[in-house]
N, C-alpha and C positions, 0 to 999 in steps of 0.2 A: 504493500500500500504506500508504502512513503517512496520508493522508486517511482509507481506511478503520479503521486502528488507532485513529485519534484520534476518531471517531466512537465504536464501542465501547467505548471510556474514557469518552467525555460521557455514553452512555447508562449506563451500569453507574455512573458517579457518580450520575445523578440517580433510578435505581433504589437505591442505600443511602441518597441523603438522604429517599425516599420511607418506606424500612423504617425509617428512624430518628426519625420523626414519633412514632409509636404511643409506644414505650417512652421515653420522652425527656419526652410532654407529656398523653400521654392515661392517666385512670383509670378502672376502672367501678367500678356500684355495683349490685353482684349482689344482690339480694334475690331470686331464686328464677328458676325457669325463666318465660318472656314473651317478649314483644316484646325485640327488639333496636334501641336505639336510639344516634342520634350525635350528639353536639351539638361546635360548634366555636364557640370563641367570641371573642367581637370584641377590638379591639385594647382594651387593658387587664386583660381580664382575668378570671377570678373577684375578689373581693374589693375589686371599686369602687363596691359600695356602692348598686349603680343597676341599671344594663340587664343586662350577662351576671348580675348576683347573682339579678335575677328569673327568666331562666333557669332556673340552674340551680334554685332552687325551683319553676317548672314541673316541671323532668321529675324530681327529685329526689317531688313528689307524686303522680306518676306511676308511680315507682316503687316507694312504696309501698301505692298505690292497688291497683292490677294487676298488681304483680310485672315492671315492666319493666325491663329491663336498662342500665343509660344509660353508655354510652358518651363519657368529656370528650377532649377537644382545646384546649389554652390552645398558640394557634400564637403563636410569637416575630416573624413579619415576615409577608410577602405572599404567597413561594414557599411557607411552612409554611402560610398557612390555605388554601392550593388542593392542595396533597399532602393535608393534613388529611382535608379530602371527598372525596376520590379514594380516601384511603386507608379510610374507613370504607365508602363506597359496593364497594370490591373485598371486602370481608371482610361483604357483605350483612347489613349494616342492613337494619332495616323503614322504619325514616326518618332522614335527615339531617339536621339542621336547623344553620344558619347562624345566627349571629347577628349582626345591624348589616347596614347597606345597601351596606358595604363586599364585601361577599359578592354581590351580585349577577349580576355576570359571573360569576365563577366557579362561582355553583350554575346559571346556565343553561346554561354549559357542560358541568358535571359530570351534568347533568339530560336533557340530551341523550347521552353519550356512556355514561350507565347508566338506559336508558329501563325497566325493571324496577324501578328503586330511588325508593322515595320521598322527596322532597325539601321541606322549608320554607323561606322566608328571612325571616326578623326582619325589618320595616322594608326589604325588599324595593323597591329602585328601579327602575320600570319604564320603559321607553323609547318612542319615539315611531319613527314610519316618517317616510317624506320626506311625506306629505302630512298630518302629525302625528296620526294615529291611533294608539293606545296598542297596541303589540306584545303581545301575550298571550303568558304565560310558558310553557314546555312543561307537556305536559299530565299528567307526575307531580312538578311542582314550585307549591308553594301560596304564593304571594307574601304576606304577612302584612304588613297595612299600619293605621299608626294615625292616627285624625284628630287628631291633635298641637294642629294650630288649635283645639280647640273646647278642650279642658283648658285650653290655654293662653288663651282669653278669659274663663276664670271665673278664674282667678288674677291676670290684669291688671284685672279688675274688683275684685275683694278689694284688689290696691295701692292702686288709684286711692281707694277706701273708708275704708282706712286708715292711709295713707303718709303722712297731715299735711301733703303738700307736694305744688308743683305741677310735682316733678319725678321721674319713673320711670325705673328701670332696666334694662338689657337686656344680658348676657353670654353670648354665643354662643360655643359650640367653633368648628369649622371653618366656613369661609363658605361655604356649601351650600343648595342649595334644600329640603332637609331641615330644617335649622335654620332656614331662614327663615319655614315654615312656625310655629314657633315664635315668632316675632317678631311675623309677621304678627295672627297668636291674639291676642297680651299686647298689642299695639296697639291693636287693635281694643276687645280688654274696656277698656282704659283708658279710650281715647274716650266706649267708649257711655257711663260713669258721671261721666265727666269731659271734655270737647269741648275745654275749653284746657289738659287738660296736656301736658308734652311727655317724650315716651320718649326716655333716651339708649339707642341700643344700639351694641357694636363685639362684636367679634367675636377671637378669640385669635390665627388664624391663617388656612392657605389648606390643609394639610396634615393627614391623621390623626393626628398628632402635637399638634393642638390642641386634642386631646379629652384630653390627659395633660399635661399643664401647669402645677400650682398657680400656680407664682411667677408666670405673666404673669396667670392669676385673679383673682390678689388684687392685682395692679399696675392692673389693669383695675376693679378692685371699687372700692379706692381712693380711685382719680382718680374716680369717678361719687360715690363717698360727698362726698367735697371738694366737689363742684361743688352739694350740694344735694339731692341725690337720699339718701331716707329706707331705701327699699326697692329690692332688684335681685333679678330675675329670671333665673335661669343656667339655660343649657341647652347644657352642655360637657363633659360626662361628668364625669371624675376634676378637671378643672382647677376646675371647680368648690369643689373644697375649698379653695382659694385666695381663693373667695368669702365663703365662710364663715369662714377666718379674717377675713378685713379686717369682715365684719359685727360679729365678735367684738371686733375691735382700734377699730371705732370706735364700739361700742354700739349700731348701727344690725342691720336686719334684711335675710335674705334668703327668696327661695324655692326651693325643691330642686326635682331635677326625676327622671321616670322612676318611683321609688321614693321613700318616706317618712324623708327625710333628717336629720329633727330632729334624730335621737341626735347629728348633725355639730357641730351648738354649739345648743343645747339653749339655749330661749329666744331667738335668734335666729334660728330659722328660723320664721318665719309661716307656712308650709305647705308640702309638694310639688305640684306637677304630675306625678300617676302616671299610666305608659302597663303597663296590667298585662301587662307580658311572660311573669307567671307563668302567668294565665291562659290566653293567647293559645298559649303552648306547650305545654301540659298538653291544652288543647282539640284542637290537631292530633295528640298520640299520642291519645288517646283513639277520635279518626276510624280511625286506623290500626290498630287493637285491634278498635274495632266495624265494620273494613272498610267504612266511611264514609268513607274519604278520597278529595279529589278535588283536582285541582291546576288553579288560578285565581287570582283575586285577592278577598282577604278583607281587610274595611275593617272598625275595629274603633272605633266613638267613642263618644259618649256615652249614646244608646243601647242601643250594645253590651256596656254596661262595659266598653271597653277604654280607656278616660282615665276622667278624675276629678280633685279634688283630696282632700289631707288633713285632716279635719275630726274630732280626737280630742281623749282626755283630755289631747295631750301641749303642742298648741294649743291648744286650746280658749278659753283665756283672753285669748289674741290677737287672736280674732275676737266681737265684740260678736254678741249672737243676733238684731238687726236687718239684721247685715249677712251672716249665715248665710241668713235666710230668704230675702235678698234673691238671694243668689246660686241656692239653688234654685230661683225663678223664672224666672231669666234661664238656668239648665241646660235648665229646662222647654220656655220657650220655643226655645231652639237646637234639643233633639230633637224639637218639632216644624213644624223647617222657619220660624218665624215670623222666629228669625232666624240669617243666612248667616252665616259665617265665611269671611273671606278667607283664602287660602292662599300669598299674596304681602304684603309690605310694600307 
C-alpha cells in the first residue's frame, strides 16, 4: 500500500509541475482567430540578442502576416522545456517548434507520442544507426538544419582580409559538433585567403551553461586579444557579450554570430555571421497554414538564404569594397559546389 500511495504522489506531482509550465513561462500573442502555434525556447532565452530573439520575430511575422496565434514557453531547466512540448502538443497546437538542438530528443519523443501534432526543431540534431546511416526524424517533425560552415567561411575570409595580423580568433560556446561546424567554416575561409595564418580557437565549456557565460567570454577574448590576435570570431550564444566587451576594453574587433550584433559595441563588431532563424520559422508556419507541411530534414545555407553575413550602413566602413566584392565571389563560388566547406576542424 504505501508503494502504491507513493507512486500517486510522484504522478500527481509531476502532473502540477506539468500544469504549472503554461502560467509560470508561457505568453501568446492573439492577433485574431488562425493557426495555433508553440514555440519553446532554448536555454537563455528571449532577449539574447541572437537565436531564440530571431524566433520569436519569425513567428511574431507570422502573426501578423496570417493572424497566427503564437504560443511562448521561456523553460527554466530541462524537465520544463520537455513538459513545455508536451504541454503545448496536449492543448493542440498546429505546430510546435523547439528551438536549439538541445530539443532534439525530446521533440522526437514528443513527435512520436503526438503523431497528429506538428512539430519543428531549430538546429535539429540528427543521429546515426549502428551502421551510420542518418535516422530520419518522424514523419510530423521537420528537423530544421543550417549550413553554419558556409557563413562561417565568408567571415573567416573577411578576418583573414582584414585583421592586419597573422593571427585569428575563434570562441566557441559549448564543445559540440555543432559548434564545430562553426570552427570548421572560419578555418577554412581563413586558409583559402591566407594559407599561413593560424586560428586560435577554445571553447567556454563542455555544458549548456557555456552558451551563458560572459565573464569566461571575455577571459577567453582576452587572452587571444594579448596573444596577437586582431579579430575573434564567437559562436557562444549570450557568453558572447563577454566578447564584445574585451573587443571594446582593448580597441580590437569582433564578429557576432546568428543575428546582426553590432548594436553590442558598435564599431567593434566587423560583422555577424547570421543563421536567419526568422526566416526558417516563419517559412514552417506558413507550410502549416498553406497545408504544405511535411516532416524531414531541411538544410538551409547559402543558397537558401539561410546564413549570410552583415554587410550595412552600420559596417560598412569596416569592410573596404575590394574586399566586399571579393567575398561575393567566393559566396558564388561555395553555392555553386566549386567550392566544399568542411564541416569538421
Amino acid at each position: 500500500m504505501r508503494t502504491l500511495m507513493l507512486a500517486i504522489a510522484l504522478l500527481l506531482a509531476a502532473h502540477l509541475g506539468l500544469l504549472l509550465v503554461h502560467p509560470a513561462a508561457a505568453g501568446t500573442s492573439a492577433t485574431g482567430p488562425g493557426l495555433n502555434i508553440g514555440v519553446v525556447f532554448d536555454v537563455g532565452g528571449r532577449g539574447d540578442k541572437s537565436f531564440n530573439d530571431g524566433a520569436y520575430r519569425g513567428a511574431q511575422r507570422a502573426a501578423q502576416a496570417f493572424g497566427a496565434r503564437i504560443h511562448y514557453i521561456e523553460p527554466g531547466d530541462g524537465s520544463d522545456r520537455e513538459a513545455g512540448l508536451r504541454l503545448l502538443a496536449s492543448e493542440k497546437m498546429d505546430l510546435v517548434v523547439g528551438v536549439g538542438f538541445i530539443f532534439s530528443d525530446d521533440l522526437t519523443q514528443a513527435a512520436r507520442e503526438y503523431p497528429t501534432i506538428h512539430f519543428a526543431g531549430v538546429d535539429y540534431s540528427l543521429t546515426t544507426d549502428e551502421h551510420g546511416n542518418v535516422v530520419a526524424p518522424p514523419p510530423n517533425l521537420a528537423a530544421l538544419k543550417f549550413r553554419e560552415e558556409q557563413g562561417s567561411f565568408l567571415v573567416g575570409a573577411l578576418a583573414a582580409l582584414v585583421g592586419g595580423a597573422k593571427k585569428l580568433g575563434f570562441v566557441g560556446g559549448m564543445d559540440i559538433p555543432l559548434i564545430h561546424k562553426f570552427e570548421a567554416g572560419y578555418r577554412a575561409g581563413v586558409k583559402y585567403v591566407c594559407p599561413d595564418c593560424l586560428v586560435i580557437a577554445q571553447y567556454a565549456g563542455v555544458t549548456p551553461d557555456a552558451f551563458r557565460n560572459p565573464g569566461r567570454g571575455k577571459e577567453l577574448a582576452l587572452s587571444q586579444y594579448q596573444s596577437g590576435v586582431n579579430i575573434i570570431f564567437h559562436a557562444s550564444g549570450s557568453t558572447g557579450l563577454g566578447v564584445f566587451e574585451a573587443a571594446r576594453q582593448t580597441g580590437k574587433l569582433a564578429i557576432g554570430v546568428d543575428a546582426d550584433q553590432y548594436a553590442e559595441a558598435p564599431g567593434h563588431v566587423l560583422t555577424s555571421m547570421v543563421k536567419r532563424v526568422d526566416q526558417v520559422v516563419y517559412d514552417q508556419i506558413a507550410r502549416v497554414r498553406d497545408s504544405t507541411f511535411r516532416g524531414g530534414i531541411y538544410e538551409y545555407g547559402l543558397a537558401q538564404g539561410g546564413v549570410g553575413y552583415v554587410y550595412d550602413a552600420g559596417n560598412r566602413a569596416l569592410i573596404p569594397d575590394s574586399v566586399h566584392v571579393k567575398l561575393d565571389s567566393i559566396a558564388a563560388r561555395i553555392e555553386s559546389g566549386q567550392i566544399v566547406v568542411p564541416v569538421s576542424p
